[in-house]
Each structure stands twice: as structure tokens, then as C-alpha cells.
FIFI-523429 format. One record per residue: residue in one letter; x, y, z of N, C-alpha, C in turn. Coordinates in steps of 0.02 Angstrom, whole numbers, plus 32768, in hexadecimal, padded with zeros to 4 digits. Example, Ala and Ser with C-alpha at 12.3 -4.5 7.8 and 13.67 -1.06 7.14 Angstrom:
// residues 2
A82947EE4818682677F1F818682947F5B8186/S82827F90816282AC7FCB816582858002818A/
This chain:
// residues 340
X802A7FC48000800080008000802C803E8000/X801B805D7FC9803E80A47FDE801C80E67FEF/X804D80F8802A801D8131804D803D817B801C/X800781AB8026802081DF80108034821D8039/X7FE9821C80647FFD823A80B57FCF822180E9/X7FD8823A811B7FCD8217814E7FBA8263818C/X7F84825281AC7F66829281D67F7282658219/X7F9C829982477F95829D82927F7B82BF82AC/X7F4F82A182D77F3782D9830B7F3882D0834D/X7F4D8309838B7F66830983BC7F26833A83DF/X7EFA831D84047EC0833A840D7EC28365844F/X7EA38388848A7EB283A784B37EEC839E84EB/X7F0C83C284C27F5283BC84EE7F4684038518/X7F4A83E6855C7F37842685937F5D844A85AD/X7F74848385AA7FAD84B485C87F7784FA85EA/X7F94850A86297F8E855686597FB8857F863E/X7F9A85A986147FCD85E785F07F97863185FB/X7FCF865385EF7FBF86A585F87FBC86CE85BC/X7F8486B485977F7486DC855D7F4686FA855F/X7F32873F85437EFD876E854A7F0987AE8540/X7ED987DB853D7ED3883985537ED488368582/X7E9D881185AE7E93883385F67EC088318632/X7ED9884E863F7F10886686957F04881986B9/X7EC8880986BC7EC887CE86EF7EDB878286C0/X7ECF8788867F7EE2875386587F2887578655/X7F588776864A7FA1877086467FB4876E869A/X7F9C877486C57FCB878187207FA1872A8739/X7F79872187237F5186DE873E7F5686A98722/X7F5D86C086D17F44868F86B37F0E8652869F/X7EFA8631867A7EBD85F9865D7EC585BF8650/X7EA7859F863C7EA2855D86317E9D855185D9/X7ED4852C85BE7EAF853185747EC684E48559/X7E9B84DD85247E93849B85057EB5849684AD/X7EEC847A84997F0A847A84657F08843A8431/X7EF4844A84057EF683F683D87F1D83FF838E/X7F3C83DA83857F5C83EF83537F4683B08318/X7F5283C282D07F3B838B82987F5C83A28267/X7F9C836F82587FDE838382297FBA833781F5/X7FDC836281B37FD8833381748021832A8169/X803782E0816C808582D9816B808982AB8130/X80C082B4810680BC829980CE8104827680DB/X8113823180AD814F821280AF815081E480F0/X812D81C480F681048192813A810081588119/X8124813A80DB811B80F080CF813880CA810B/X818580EE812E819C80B9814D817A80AF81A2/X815680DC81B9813280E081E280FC80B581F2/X80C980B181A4809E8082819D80AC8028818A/X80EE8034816D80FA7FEE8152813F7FC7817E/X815A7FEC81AC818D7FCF81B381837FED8206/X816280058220814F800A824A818E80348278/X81A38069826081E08081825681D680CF828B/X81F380DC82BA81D7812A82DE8202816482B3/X822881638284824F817B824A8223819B8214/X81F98183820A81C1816281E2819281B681F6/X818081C38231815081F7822E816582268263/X812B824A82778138827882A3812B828382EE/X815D827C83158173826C835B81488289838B/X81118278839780D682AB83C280DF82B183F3/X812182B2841F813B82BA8458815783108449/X8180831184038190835983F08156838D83D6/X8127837283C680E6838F83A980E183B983FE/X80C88383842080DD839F846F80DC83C4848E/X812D83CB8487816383FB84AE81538423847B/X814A844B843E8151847E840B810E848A841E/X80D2847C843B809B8494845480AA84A5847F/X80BA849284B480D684B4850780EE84E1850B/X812A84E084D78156851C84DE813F857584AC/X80FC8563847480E28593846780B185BC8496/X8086857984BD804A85AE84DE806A85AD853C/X80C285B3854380E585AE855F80FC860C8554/X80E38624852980F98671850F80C28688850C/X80B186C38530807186F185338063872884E0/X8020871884E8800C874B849B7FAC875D84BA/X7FC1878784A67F7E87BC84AC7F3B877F84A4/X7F4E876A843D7F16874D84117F1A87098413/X7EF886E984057EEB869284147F06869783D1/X7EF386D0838F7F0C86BA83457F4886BE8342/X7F7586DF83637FC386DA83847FE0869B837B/X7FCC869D83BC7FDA864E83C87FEC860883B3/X7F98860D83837F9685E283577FD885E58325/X7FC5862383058005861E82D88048862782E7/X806D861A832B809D8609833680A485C98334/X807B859E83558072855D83628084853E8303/X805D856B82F58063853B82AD809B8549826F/X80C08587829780FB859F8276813785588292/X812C854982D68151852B8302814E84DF82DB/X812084C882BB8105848F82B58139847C8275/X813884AD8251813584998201818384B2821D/X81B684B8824F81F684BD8241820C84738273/X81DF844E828381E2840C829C81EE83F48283/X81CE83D7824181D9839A821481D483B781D5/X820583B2819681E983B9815A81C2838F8133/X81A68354813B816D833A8140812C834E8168/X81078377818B80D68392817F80E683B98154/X809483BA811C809A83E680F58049841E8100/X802D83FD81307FEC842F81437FD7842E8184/X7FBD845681A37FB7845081F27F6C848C81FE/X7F678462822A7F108486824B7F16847F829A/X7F1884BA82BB7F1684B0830E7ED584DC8320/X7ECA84C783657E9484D5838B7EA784E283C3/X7EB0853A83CD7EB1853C84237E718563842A/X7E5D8538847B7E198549848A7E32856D84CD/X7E15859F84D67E0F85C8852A7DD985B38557/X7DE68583857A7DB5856885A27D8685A085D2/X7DA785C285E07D6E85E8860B7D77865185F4/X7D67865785A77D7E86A485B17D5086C385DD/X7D76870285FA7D53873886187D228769860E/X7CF2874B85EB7CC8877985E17C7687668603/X7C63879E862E7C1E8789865B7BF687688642/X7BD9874A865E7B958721864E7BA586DF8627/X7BEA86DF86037BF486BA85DD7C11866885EB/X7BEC864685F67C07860986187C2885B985D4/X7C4E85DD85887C4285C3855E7CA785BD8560/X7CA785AF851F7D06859D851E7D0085D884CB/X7D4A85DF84DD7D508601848A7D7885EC8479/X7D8285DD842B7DB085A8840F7DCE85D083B9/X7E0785BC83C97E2885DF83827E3885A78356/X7E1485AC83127E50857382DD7E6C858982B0/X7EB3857182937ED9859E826D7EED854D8246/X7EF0855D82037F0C853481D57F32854781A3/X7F6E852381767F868551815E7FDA85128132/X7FE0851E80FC801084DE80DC8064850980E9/X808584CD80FF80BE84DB810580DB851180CB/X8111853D80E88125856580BD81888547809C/X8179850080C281B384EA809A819984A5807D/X815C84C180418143847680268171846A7FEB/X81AF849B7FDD81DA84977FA5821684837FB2/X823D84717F90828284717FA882A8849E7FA9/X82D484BF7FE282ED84F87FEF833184F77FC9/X834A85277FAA837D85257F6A83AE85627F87/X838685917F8C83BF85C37FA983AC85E07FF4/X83D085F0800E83D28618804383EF86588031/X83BA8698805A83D286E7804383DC86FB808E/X8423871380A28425872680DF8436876F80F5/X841F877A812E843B87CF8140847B87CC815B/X84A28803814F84E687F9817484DF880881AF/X84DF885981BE84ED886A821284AF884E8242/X84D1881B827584B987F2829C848487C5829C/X849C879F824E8488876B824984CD873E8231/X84FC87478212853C872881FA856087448226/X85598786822C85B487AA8240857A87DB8281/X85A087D082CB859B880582F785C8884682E9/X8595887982DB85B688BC82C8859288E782FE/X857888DD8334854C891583538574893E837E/X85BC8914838985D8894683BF8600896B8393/X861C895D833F863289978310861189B582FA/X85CF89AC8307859A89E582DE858C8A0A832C/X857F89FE835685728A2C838C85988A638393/X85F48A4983A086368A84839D86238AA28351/X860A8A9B831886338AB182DC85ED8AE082E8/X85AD8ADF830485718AFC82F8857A8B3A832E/X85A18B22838585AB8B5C839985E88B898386/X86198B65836D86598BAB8358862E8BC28318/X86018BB682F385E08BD182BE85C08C1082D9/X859D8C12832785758C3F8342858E8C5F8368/X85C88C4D838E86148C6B8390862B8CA78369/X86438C7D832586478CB282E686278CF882C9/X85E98CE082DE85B68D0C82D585968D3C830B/X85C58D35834D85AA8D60837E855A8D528394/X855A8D088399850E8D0883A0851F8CC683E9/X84EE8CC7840B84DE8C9B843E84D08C4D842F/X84F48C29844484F38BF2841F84C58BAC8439/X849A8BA6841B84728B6D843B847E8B3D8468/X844F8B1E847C845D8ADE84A184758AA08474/X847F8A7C849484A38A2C846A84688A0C844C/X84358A23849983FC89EC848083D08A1E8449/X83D38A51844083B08A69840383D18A7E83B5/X84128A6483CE844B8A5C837984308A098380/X842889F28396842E898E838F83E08995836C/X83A389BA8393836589A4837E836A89C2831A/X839989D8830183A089F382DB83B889CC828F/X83F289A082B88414896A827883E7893A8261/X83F5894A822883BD892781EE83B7895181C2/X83AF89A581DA838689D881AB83AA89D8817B/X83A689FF813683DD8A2C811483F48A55814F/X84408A7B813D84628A948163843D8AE9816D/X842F8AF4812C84018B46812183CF8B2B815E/X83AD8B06815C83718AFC818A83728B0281D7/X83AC8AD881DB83B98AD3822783CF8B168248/X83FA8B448223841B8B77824783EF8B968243/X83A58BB281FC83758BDB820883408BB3824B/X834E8B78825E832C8B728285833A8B8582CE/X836F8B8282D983B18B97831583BB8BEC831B/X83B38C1182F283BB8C5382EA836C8C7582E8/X83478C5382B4831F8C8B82A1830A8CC3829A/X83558CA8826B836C8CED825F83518D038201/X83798D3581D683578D3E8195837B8D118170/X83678D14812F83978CEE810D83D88CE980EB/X83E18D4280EE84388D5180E384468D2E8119/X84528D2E815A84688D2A819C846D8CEA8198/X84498CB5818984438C6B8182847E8C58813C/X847B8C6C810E84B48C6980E084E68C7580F4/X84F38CAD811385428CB28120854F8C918154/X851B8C74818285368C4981BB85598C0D81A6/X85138BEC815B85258BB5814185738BAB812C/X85838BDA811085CF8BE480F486018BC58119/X85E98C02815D862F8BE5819F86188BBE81AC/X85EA8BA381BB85D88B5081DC860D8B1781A9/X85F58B1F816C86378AF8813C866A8AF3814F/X868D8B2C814686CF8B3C815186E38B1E818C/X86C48B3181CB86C68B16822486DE8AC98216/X868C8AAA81EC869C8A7E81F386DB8A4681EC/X86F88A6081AA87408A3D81A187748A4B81CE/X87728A7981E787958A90821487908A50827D/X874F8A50828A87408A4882C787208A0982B6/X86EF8A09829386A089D3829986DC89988271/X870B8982824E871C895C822A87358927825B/X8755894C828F8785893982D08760890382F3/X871588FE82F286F488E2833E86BB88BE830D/X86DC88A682CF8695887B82A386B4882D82B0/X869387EB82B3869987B082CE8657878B82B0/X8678874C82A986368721827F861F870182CD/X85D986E982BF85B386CF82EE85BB867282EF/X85BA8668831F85CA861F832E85AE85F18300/X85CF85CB82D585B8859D82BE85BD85B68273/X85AA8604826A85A68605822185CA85D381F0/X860585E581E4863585D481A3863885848199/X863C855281CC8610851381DF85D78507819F/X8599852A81BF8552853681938566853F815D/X8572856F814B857E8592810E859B855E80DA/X85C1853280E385FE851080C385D784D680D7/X859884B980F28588848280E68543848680C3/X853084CD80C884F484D68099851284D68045/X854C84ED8036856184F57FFE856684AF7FD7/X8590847F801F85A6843E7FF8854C84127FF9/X8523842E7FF884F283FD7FEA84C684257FAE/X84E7845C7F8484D484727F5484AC84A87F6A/X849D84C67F93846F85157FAB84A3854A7F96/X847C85927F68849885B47F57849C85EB7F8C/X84C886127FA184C086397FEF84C986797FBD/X84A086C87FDE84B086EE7FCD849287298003/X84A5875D7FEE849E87948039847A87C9801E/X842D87D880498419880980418423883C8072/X8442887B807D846488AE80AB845A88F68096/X844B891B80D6844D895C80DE848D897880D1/X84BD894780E584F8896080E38514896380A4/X854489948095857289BA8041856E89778020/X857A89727FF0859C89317FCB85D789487FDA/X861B896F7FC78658896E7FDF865D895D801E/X863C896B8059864289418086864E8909809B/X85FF88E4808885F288A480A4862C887C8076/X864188878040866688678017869F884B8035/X86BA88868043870488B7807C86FF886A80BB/X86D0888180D986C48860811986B888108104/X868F87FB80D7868387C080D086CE878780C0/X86E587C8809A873B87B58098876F87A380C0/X876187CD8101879287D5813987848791815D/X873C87918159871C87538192872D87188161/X874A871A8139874986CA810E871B86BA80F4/X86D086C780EB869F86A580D4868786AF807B/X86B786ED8062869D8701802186A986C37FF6/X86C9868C7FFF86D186687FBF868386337FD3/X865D86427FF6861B8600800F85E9862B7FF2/X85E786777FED85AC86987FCF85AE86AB7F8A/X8570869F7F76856F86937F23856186D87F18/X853987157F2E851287587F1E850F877C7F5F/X851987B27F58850B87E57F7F84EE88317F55/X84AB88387F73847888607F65847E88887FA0/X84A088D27F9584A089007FD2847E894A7FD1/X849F896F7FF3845489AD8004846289D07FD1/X848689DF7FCB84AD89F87F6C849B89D57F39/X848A89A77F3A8474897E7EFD8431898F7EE0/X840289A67F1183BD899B7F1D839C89DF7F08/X836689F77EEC833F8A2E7F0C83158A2F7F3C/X82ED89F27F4482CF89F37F7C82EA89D17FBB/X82F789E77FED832C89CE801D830589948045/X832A89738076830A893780B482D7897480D4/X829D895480EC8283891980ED825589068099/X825889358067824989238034825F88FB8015/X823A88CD7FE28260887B7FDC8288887C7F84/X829388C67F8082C788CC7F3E82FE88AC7F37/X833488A87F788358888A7F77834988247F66/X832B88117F8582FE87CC7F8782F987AD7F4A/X82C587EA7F2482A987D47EDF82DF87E57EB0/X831B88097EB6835588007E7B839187B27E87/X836E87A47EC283A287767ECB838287327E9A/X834887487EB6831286F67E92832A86F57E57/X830D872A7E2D8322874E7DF6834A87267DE2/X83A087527DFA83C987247DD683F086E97DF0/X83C686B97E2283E1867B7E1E83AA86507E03/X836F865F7DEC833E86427DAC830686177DE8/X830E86417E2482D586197E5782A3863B7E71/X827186007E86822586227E95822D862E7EDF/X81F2865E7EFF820886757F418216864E7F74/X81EF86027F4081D985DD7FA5821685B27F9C/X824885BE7F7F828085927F5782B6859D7F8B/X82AB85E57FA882ED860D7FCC82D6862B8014/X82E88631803882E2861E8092830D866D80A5/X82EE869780BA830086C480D9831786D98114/X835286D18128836986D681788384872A8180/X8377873581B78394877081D48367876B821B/X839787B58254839387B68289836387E082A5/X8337880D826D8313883E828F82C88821825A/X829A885F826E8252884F8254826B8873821B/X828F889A821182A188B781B182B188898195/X82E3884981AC82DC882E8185829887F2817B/X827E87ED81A4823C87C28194820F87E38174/X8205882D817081D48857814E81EA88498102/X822F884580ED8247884080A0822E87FD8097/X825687CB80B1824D878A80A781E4877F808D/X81C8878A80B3818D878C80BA818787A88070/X818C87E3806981568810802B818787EA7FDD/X81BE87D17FED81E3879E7FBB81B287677FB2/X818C87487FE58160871F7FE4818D86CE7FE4/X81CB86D4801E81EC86AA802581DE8688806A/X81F18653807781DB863C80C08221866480EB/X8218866D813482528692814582738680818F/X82A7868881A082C1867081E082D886A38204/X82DD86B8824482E686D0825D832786AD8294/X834E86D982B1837286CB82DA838C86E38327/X839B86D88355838886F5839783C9871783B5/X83EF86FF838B8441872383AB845087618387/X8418877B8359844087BF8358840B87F6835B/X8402883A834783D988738375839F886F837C/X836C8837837383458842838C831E880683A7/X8306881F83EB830E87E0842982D687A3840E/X82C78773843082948739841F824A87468426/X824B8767844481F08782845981FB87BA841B/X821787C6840A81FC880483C781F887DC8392/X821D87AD83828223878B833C81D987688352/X81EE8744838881AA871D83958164872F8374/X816E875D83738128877B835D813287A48322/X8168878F82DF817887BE82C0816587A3827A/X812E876D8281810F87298244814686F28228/X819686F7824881BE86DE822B81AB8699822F/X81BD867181F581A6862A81F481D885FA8223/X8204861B8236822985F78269824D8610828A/X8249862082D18282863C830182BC85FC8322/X82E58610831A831D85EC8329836886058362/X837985E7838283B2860383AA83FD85FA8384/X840B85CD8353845585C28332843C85C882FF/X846485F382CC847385E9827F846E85998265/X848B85768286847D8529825B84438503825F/X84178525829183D08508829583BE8512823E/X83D8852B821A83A4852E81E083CA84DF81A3/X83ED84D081D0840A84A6818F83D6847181A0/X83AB844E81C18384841B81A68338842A8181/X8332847B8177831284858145832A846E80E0/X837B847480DC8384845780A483A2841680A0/X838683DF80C4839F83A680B2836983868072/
């Protein structure tokens, strides 16, 4: 007999979580009821050979439920669609998923009923993933403590008061014009000529304190040897990232680099994205979008690519969390069992 797919379902699985609007729903918390129903495909050896290889491990179905309604969100539709972002980076065999969280007792008077959310929705890696498009600063290479010095001797330079760390950091991702008009708000001569010395600074200071992130060059060089084309979408110069990709060793593993110079429409717009598809002759859901902030999940997204997110660089896990990325992750190499 041959199977084609095969439906699990994991029916009220019961967790005490703190989801809601109301003041007393997040400090008290509720009672809620979760069922999940995955379509898993590639289950011959499961059914015929009686094989736990074979399908999907409902012990991890589980724990990837626990640990979503284990994180507070306002909306039950939240939720859901973390749960099912969470699901489809479980196994690449599910290829469709339908969950049910029910609120056993909401707060509203008189009302002695349950409210229940369902969200359904087909994996966004029902293709085979071919390329990976990545961001540089703090997702490959930690640059936040050379962009912090190169951003305050920039405001330094300029006789101006120089921000906090944590509001140059909430910043990397932007174009560089963007960030300093966002840091200044100031006009737009004033933002140009900042941009200038910020350049200049940077070769000078920011070049000094750039470092690849654990594990990269590893990844990189084992995504290559299994045929994935790698290429970089960045705010940062092309003479730059080039510069830098050089210093760090990694330029001979990347095939393209698409940078803020390259582009007219800058990150989080998905210009960069769609020239890459462009010219490596692939469709969106073909190529997997990683970077560290929601700019880059906003590009990835309007590219209409599935997208990854990552937790080690500027922006923390509860923001991505909630930033639609199809997968949050703590290491760069979590993404290599998306292209096996």
C-alpha cells in the first residue's frame, strides 16, 4: 500500500497560560485547551515498517506546544500562529497544519461559554529550499559594538549629543541615511553629511571590533557543499560588506551580494530579495530569508519568501517572536535542516 499522507491529531493538550487584554488575564492567568492536526507526508516507513523515523514524534509536537502558549500574547490568533510557525520548523514533512486553542473560561460577565481560535495554513517550506539570502550586521558578523563607536564619534564629529547604545542597536538593519535621520531628526543636509563621516569613521574605528558569529563559516561551507547558493541582502555599502566579508574569510562561500547602494528601494523593502531571485533564476518560496531584526522579516515577507529569524543579534526573542517570522531560532545552524 502506498501512503501519500497521513493526518495526526493531538487533541486537548491542557496548559495554565497568561494570554489576554485583561490585567487579571496576564497576572493570574487561565486554563486553555490545544489540539493540534498535522498532514505529514513521506510516512511509508512508519506505516510499513513500523519505523518511529517514519513520522512525526508527538512527544516534540508537545514540547513545541508548551513552549509557545509558555509565551504571553494579547490574541488567541497570535498564538495560534506561532504554534503553527513552530510546527512547520519541526518536521519538513508536515506539509499542512490546523490548531485549536480554546480559552476555557474567558472573562467576560454572564458568560459561562469557552472561546476557541482555529488557524490553518500549508507549510511555507512545501518546496525545496535552494538558496539562502542573508543579512550581514548581526546575523553573520557582530558589528554593534563598531557601529555604536563609529555612530558616536560620528555625533562627536558633529557636535551633537550622542545616543544611547540601546537606541543606535534598535537601529541596525536600517539604511544608514535612515538610522542617523532617525537618531538626529535632524534635516536632510545634516543627515548627508553625517552619512559621509559615519563612512569615513567607519574604516577608521567600526572595522576594528567586527567578528563573525559562532558557528557561521562551519554553516556557510556546509550549506555550499550540499549545493545552496548563499547570497547577502544588506544595508550596509557594497564596498564594505565586500571589504569585511574578506577580512572575516567568508567571501569565497558567498555567491551575490545585493547592498544599500545597489538598490533604490532600501531594507525593509524586498528590492534587494527580488534581484537576487532574479538573477539566480528562483521562485520566492525557493529561497529562505534569515536576518536578525523585523526589517529583515518585513523584506523577506513582501519578497514572498519563507523567513528565519535569529536571536543573537539586535533584536531580542519576544520582538521577533511576534515579528510573523516563519522561524525563530537561537544558532545560525539551526537553519541547515531546513535544506537537507
Amino acid at each position: 500500500m502506498q501512503t501519500e499522507s497521513l493526518q495526526i491529531l493531538l487533541s486537548d493538550m491542557k496548559f495554565h497560560a497568561y494570554h489576554g487584554v485583561m490585567p487579571q488575564e496576564r497576572e493570574i492567568g487561565g486554563d486553555y485547551l490545544v489540539s493540534v492536526c498535522l498532514e505529514v507526508s513521506q510516512t511509508q516507513q512508519a506505516v510499513d515498517a513500523d519505523a518511529l523515523e517514519g513520522t512525526v514524534d508527538y512527544s516534540r509536537v508537545y514540547q513545541r506546544a508548551s513552549a509557545v502558549m509558555a509565551t504571553p500574547s494579547e490574541l488567541l490568533e497570535n498564538v495560534a500562529g506561532r504554534l503553527l510557525r513552530s510546527l512547520f520548523s519541526l518536521d519538513l514533512r508536515i506539509r499542512q497544519a490546523e490548531v485549536s486553542i480554546t480559552k476555557c473560561c474567558p472573562p467576560m460577565p454572564g458568560y459561562t461559554g469557552s472561546a476557541t481560535c482555529r488557524l490553518s495554513a500549508r507549510s511555507p517550506f512545501a518546496e525545496r529550499l535552494r538558496l539562502v539570502i542573508l543579512d550581514f550586521d548581526g546575523t553573520l558578523a557582530d558589528t554593534s559594538d563598531g557601529i555604536v563607536r563609529t555612530m558616536s564619534a560620528t555625533f562627536d564629529a558633529h557636535h551633537l549629543p550622542a545616543p544611547s547604545s540601546d537606541a543606535i542597536c534598535r537601529t541596525i538593519g536600517l539604511p544608514l541615511s535612515q538610522s542617523i535621520a532617525l537618531l538626529t531628526q535632524g534635516d536632510g543636509a545634516q543627515t548627508e553629511d553625517m552619512v559621509a563621516t559615519y563612512r569615513q569613521l567607519f574604516e577608521e574605528i567600526g572595522t576594528k571590533h567586527v567578528t563573525l558569529f559562532s558557528g557561521i563559516s562551519g554553516t556557510l561551507a556546509t550549506l555550499r557543499s550540499n549545493g545552496v547558493k548563499i547570497a547577502i541582502a544588506t544595508s550596509r555599502g557594497h564596498r564594505s560588506v565586500a571589504e569585511l566579508c574578506g577580512n572575516l574569510g567568508i567571501a569565497h562561500l558567498i555567491d551575490m551580494v545585493v547592498a544599500e547602494d545597489d538598490v533604490k528601494e532600501k531594507k525593509p523593502a524586498p528590492e534587494a530579495v527580488r534581484r537576487i531571485l532574479t538573477h539566480m533564476q528562483l521562485c520566492p518560496n525557493e529561497a529562505l530569508v534569515v536576518g536578525d531584526t523585523t526589517f529583515d522579516v518585513t523584506m523577506g515577507q513582501a519578497a514572498g519568501c519563507p523567513t528565519l529569524a535569529v536571536t543573537y543579534g539586535n533584536h531580542d526573542r519576544q520582538t521577533l517572536d511576534h515579528s510573523g517570522a516563519d522561524i525563530v531560532c537561537d544558532r545560525f545552524a539551526d537553519l541547515l535542516p531546513l535544506f537537507r
